[in-house]
C-alpha positions as CSV (number, residue, x, y, z in Angstrom):
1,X,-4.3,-8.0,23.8
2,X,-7.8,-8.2,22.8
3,X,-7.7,-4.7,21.0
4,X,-4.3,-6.2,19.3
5,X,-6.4,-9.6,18.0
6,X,-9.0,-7.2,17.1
7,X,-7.2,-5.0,14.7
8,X,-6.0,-8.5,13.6
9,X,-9.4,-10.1,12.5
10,X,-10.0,-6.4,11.1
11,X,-7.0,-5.8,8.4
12,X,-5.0,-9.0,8.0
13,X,-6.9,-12.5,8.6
14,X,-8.4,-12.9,5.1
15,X,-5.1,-12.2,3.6
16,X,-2.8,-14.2,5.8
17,X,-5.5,-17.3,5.4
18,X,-5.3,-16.4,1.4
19,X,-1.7,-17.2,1.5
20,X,-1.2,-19.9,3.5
21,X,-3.7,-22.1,1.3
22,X,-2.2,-20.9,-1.9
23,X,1.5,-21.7,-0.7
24,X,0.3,-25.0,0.8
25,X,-1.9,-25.7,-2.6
26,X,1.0,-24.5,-4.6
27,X,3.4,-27.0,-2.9
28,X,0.8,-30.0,-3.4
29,X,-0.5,-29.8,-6.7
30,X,1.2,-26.4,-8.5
31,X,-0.5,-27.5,-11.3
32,X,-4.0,-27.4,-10.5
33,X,-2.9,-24.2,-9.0
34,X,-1.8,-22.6,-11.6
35,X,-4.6,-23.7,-13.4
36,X,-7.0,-22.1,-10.9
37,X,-5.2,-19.0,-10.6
38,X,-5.0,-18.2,-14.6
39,X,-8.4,-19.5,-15.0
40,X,-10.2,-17.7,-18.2
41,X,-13.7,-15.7,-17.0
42,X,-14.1,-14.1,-20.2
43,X,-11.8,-14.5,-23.5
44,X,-12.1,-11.7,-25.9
45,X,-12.9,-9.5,-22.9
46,X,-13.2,-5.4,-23.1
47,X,-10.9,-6.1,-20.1
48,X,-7.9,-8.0,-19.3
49,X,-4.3,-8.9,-20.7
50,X,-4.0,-7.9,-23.9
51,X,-2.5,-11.1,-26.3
52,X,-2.9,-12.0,-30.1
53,X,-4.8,-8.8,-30.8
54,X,-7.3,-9.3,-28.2
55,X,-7.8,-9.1,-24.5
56,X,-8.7,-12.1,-22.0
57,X,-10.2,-11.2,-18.5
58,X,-8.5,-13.7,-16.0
59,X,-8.9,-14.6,-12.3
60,X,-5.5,-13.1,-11.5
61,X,-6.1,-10.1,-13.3
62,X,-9.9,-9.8,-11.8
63,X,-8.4,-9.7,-8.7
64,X,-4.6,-7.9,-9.1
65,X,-5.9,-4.8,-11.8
66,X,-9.1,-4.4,-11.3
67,X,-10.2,-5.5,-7.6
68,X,-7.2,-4.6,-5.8
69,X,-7.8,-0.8,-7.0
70,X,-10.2,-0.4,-4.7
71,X,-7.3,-1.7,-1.8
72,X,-5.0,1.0,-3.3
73,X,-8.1,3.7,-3.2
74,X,-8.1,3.2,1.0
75,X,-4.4,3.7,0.8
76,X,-4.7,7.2,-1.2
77,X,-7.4,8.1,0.8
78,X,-5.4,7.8,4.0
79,X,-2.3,9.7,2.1
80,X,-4.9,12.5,0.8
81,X,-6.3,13.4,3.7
82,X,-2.7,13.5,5.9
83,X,-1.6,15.6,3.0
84,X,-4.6,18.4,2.7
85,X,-5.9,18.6,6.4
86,X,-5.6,21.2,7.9
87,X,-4.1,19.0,10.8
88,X,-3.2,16.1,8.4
89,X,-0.4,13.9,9.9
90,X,2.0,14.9,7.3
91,X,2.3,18.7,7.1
92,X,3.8,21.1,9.3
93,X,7.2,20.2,10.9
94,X,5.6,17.2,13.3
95,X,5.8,15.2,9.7
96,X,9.4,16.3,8.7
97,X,11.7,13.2,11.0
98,X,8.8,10.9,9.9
99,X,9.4,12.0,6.2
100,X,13.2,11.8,6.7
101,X,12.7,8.5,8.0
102,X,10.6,7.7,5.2
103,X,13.7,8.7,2.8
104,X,15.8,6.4,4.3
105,X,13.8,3.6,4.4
106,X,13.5,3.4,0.9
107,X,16.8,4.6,-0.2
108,X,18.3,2.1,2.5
109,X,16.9,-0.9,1.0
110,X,17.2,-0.2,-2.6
111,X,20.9,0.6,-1.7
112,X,21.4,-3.1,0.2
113,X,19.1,-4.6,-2.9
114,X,20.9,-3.3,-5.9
115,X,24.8,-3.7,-4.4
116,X,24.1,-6.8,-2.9
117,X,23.2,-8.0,-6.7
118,X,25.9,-6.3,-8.0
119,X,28.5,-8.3,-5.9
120,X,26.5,-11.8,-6.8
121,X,27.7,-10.7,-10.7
122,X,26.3,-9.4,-14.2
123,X,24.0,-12.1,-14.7
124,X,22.3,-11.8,-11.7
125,X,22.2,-8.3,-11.3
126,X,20.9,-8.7,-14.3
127,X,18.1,-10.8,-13.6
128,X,16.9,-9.2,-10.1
129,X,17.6,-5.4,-11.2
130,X,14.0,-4.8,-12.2
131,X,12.8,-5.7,-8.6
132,X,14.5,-3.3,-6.6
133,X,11.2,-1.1,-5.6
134,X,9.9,-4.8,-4.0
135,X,11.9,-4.0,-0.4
136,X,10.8,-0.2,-0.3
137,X,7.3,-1.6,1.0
138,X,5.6,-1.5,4.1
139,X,2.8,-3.0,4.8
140,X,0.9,-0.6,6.9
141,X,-2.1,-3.3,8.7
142,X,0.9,-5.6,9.5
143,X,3.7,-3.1,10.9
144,X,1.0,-1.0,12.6
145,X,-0.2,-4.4,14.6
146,X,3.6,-5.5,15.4
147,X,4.4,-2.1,16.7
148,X,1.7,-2.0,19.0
149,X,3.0,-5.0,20.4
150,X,6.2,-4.0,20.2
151,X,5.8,-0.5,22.0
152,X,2.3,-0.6,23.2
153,X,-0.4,1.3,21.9
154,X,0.4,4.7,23.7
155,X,4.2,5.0,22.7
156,X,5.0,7.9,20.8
157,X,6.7,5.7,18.2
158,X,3.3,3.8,17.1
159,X,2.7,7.6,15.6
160,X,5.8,7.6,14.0
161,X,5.4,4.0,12.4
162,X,2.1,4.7,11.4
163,X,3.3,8.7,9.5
164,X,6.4,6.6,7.9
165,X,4.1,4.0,6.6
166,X,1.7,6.3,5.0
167,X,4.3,8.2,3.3
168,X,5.9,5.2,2.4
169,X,2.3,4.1,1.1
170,X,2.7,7.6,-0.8
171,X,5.9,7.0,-2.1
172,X,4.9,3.4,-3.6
173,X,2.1,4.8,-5.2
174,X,4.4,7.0,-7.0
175,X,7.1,4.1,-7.6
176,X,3.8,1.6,-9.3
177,X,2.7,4.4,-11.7
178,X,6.5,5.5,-12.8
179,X,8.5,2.6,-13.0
180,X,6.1,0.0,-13.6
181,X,3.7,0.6,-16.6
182,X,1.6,-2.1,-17.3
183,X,2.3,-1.3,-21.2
184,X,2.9,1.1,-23.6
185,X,2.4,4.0,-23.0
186,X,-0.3,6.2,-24.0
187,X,-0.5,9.5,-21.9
188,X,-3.7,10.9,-23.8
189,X,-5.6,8.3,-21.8
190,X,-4.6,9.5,-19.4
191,X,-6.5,13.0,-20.1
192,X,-9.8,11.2,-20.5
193,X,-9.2,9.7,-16.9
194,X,-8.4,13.3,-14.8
195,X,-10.8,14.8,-17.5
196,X,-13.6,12.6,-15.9
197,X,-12.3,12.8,-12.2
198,X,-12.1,17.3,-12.8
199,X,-16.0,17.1,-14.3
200,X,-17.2,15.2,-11.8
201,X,-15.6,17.4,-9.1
202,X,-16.9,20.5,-10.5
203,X,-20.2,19.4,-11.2
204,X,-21.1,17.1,-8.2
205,X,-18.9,18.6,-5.0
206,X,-17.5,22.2,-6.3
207,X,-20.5,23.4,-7.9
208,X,-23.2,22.6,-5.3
209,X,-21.1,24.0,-2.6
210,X,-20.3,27.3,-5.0
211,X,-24.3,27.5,-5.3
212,X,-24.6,27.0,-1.8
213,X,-22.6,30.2,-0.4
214,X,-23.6,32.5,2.4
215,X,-27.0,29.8,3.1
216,X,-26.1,27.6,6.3
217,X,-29.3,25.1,5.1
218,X,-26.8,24.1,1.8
219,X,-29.6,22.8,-0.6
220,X,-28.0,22.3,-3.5
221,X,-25.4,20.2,-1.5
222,X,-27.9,18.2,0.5
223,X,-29.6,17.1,-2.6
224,X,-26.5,15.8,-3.9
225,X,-25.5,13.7,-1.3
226,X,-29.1,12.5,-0.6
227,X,-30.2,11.8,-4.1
228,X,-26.8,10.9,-6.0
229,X,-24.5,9.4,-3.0
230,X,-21.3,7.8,-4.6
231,X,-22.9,7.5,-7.9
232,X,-20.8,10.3,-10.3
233,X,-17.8,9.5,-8.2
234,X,-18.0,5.7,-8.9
235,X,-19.0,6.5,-12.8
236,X,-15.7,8.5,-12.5
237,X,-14.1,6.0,-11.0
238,X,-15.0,3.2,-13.7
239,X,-13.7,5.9,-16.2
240,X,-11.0,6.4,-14.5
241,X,-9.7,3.0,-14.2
242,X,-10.7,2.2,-18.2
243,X,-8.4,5.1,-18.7
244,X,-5.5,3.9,-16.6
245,X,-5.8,0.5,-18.4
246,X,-5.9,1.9,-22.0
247,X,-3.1,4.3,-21.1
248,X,-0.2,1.7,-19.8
249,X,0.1,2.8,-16.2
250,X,-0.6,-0.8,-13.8
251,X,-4.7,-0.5,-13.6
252,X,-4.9,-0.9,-9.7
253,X,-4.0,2.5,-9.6
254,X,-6.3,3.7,-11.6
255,X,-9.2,4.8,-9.1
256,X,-6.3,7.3,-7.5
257,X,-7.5,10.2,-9.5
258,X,-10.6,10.5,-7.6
259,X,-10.4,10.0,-4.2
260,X,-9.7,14.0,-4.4
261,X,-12.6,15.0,-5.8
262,X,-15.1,13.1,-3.3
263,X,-15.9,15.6,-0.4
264,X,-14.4,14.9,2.5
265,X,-14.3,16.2,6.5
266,X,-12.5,18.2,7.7
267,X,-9.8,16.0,10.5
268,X,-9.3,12.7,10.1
269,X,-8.5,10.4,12.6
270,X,-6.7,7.9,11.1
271,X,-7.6,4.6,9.8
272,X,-7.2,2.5,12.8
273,X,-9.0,5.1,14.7
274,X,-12.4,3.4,16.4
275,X,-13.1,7.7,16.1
276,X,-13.1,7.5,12.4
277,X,-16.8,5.5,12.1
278,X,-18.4,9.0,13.4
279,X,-17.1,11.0,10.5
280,X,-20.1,11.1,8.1
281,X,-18.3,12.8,5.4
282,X,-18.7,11.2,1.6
283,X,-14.9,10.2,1.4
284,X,-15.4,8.5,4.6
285,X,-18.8,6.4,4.2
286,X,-17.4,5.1,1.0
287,X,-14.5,3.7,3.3
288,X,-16.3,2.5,5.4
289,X,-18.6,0.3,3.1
290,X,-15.4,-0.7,0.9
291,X,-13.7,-1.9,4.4
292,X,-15.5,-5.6,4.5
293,X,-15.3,-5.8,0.3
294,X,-11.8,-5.6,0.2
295,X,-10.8,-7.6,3.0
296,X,-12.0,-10.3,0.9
297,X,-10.2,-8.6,-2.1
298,X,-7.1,-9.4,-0.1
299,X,-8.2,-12.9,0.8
300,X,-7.8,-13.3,-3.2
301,X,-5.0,-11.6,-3.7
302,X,-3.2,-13.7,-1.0
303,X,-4.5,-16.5,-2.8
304,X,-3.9,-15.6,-6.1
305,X,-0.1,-14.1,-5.2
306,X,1.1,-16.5,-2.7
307,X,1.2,-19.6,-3.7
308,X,5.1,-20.1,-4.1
309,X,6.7,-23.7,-4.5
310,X,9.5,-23.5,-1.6
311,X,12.2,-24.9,-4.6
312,X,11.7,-21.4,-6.2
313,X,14.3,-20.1,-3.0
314,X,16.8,-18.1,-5.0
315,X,18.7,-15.2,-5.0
316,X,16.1,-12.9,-5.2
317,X,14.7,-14.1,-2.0
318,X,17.5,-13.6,0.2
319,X,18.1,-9.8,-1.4
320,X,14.3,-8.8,-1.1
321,X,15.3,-9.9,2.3
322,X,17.7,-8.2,3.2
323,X,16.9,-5.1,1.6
324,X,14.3,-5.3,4.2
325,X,15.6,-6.6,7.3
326,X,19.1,-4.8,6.3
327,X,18.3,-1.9,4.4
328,X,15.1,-0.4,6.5
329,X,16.4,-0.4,10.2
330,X,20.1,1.3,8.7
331,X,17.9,3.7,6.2
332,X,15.4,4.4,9.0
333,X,18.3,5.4,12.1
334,X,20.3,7.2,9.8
335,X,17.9,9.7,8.2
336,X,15.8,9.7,10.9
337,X,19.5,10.6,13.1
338,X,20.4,13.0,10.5
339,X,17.1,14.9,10.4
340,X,16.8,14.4,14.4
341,X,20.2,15.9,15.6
342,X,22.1,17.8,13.0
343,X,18.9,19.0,11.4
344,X,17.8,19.6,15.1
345,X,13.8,18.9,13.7
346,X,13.9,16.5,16.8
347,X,11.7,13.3,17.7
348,X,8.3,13.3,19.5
349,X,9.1,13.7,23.2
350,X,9.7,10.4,24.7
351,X,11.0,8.5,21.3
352,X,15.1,7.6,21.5
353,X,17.0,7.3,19.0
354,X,17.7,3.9,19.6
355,X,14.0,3.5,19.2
356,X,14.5,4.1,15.3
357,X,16.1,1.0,14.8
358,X,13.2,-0.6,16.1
359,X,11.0,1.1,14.2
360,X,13.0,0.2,11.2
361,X,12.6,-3.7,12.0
362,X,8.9,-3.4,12.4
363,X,8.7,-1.5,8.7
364,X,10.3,-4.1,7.3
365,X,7.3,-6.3,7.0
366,X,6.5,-5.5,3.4
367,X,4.2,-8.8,2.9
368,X,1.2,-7.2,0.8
369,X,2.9,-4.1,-0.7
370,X,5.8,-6.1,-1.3
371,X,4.1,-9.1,-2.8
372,X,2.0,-6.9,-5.1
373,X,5.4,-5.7,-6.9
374,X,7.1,-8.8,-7.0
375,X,4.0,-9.9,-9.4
376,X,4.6,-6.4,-11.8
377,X,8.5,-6.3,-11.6
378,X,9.5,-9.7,-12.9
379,X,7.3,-12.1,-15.8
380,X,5.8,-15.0,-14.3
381,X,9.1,-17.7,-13.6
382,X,12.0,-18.4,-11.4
383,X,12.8,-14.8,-10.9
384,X,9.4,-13.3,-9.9
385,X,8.6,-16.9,-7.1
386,X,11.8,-15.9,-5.9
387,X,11.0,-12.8,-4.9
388,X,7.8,-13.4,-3.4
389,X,9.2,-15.7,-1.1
390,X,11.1,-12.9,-0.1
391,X,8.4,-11.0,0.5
392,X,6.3,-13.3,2.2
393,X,9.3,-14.1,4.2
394,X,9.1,-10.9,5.0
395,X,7.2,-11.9,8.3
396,X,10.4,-13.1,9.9
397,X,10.6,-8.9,10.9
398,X,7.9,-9.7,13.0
399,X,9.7,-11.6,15.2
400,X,13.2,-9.7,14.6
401,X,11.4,-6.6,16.1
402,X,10.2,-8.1,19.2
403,X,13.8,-9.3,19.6
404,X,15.1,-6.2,18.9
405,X,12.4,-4.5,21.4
406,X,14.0,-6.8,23.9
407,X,17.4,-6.0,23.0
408,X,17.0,-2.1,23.2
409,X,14.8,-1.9,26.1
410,X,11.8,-0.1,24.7
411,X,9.4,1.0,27.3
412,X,5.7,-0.6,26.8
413,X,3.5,2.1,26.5
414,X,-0.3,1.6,26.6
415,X,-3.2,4.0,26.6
């Protein structure tokens, strides 16, 4: 239990504290709130929403575009290095049920989201349409702690949450820069932002290493990392993001570009992996040092996101809902069947089918994820507090998968 609270403190405090105050603060005073929340740091801003021919840098968008790209960073960082390791969690056919599973929970929630809408009429389906990514989520801190309680830490399904999660992490990353511009679009922005991430690859990781063939001592390599550090990669980055910003895609994705290019080991542990603080790699002491900064990131964003009046219940609450606690267990069990038995791709040896329903109650905690496209899927109004009580409601899976744990007999497992 103490490893449990641990991972607790580690990943999720700060932003469950976050929200709490801003829902109770939101339900005492909204307006001083909102006040707070949209307060103006700098008006005619380099930065910021762009209104009346001019941009204004806010709290809100401080902390939802700019500092919450460095949360999303961690998250491609995880995806990167399960996608191009050698042994990366999501190649080879270990990955293929988890992927499968991945499939479903996303198409099984959009599936319950959009038909559930449908059947509540035009006008509302109207309304709520734009939102049907928010149920996809999972939010990999919260689902990776409840299925360790759940299952216990050495249960071959903890592996599987944690592969679905990422993918799904994947996945939503690919969802945010899609569907969800921030603005109009202008792609040739986009050029200068992977033109900056390719020259600092070449000049700072490829190069170096390309001079430092054949000659075990790698000089050119070891000045670089001793001498630089993160410095081109974080000029890259602020390029980068200025570029994702100008360009229309949402600007917390805009540091994606270069988590490739920073040099990185070769295995990866995983992110809740005590193992992972021994990896000296760039990629990895970058991590590392962002771990503490963004906790307190999310410690804003819960504040900044959460805070809800509990009148704005509506029908977008109860579909983000059950998209979630509907759509993921049913999308989960039946690709994750399909890809398991007909497929014959199987399931790690001592993981049940049945088990896959579990799973699927556990990913349906979307809280962060989910709360983060609630606020770019709908203006600010009815709609939008709607939906992030759904998402913040989103909790409620916490409890429905220890139930269901109950219910289906899963087997404690611990190391």
């Amino acid at each position: 239990m103490y490893r449990v609270w641990n991972f607790l403190t580690n990943y999720s405090l700060l932003l469950i504290l976050g929200a709490l105050i801003a829902l109770v603060w939101a339900n005492i005073d909204y307006e001083s709130y909102h006040h707070f929340v949209e307060f103006k740091i700098w008006d005619h801003a380099p930065i910021g929403h762009y209104h009346d021919g001019h941009r204004t840098l806010t709290l809100h968008y401080l902390v939802n575009d700019l500092l919450m790209a460095f949360f999303f960073a961690i998250a491609a960082k995880e995806v990167w290095e399960a996608v191009i390791l050698k042994n990366g969690s999501l190649r080879g056919s270990k990955a293929a049920t988890p992927l499968f599973a991945t499939a479903g929970g996303m198409f099984g929630p959009i599936g319950v989201y959009l038909g559930l809408a449908f059947l509540l009429g035009s006008d509302t389906y109207s309304a709520v349409a734009n939102g049907w990514a928010i149920p996809t989520a999972t939010d990999i801190a919260f689902s990776y702690l409840v299925g360790r309680l759940v299952f216990g830490a050495g249960h071959p399904a903890v592996r599987f949450l944690l592969l679905l999660a990422i993918a799904d992490d994947a996945a939503g990353l690919i969802i945010l820069a899609i569907f969800y511009p921030s603005g109009e679009l202008a792609p040739e922005w986009l050029l200068v932002s992977f033109g900056a991430c390719i020259a600092v690859f070449v000049l700072f990781n490829w190069l170096p290493r390309r001079l430092d063939r054949g000659n075990q001592a790698r000089p050119n390599s070891t000045w670089m990392r001793k001498n630089l550090h993160f410095l081109p990669y974080l000029l890259g980055a602020a390029i980068s993001w200025y570029a994702f910003m100008r360009s229309g895609l949402h600007p917390a994705l805009g540091l994606l570009p270069v988590v490739p290019t920073i040099p990185h080991a070769d295995r990866a542990f995983g992110i809740f992996s005590e193992a992972e603080r021994h990896l000296h790699d760039l990629l990895n002491v970058i991590e590392h040092a962002l771990k503490h900064p963004v906790e307190i990131v999310l410690f804003f964003f819960g504040l900044c996101n959460a805070g809800v009046q509990m009148s704005a219940i509506g029908d977008a609450t109860w579909l983000v809902l059950a998209g979630l606690l509907i759509g993921k267990p049913v999308g989960i069990l039946a690709m994750g069947w399909l890809a398991a038995v007909p497929l014959r791709l199987g399931l790690p040896e001592g993981m049940r089918i049945i088990d896959l329903v579990v799973i699927g109650c556990v990913a349906a905690i979307g809280f962060t994820v989910s709360l983060f496209v609630a606020s770019v899927a709908f203006d600010a109004g009815p709609v939008q507090d709607a939906a992030k009580m759904g998402a913040l409601f989103s909790f409620a899976a916490a409890i429905v998968s220890i139930i269901a744990g109950k219910v289906f007999r899963v087997e404690k497992r611990d190391l």
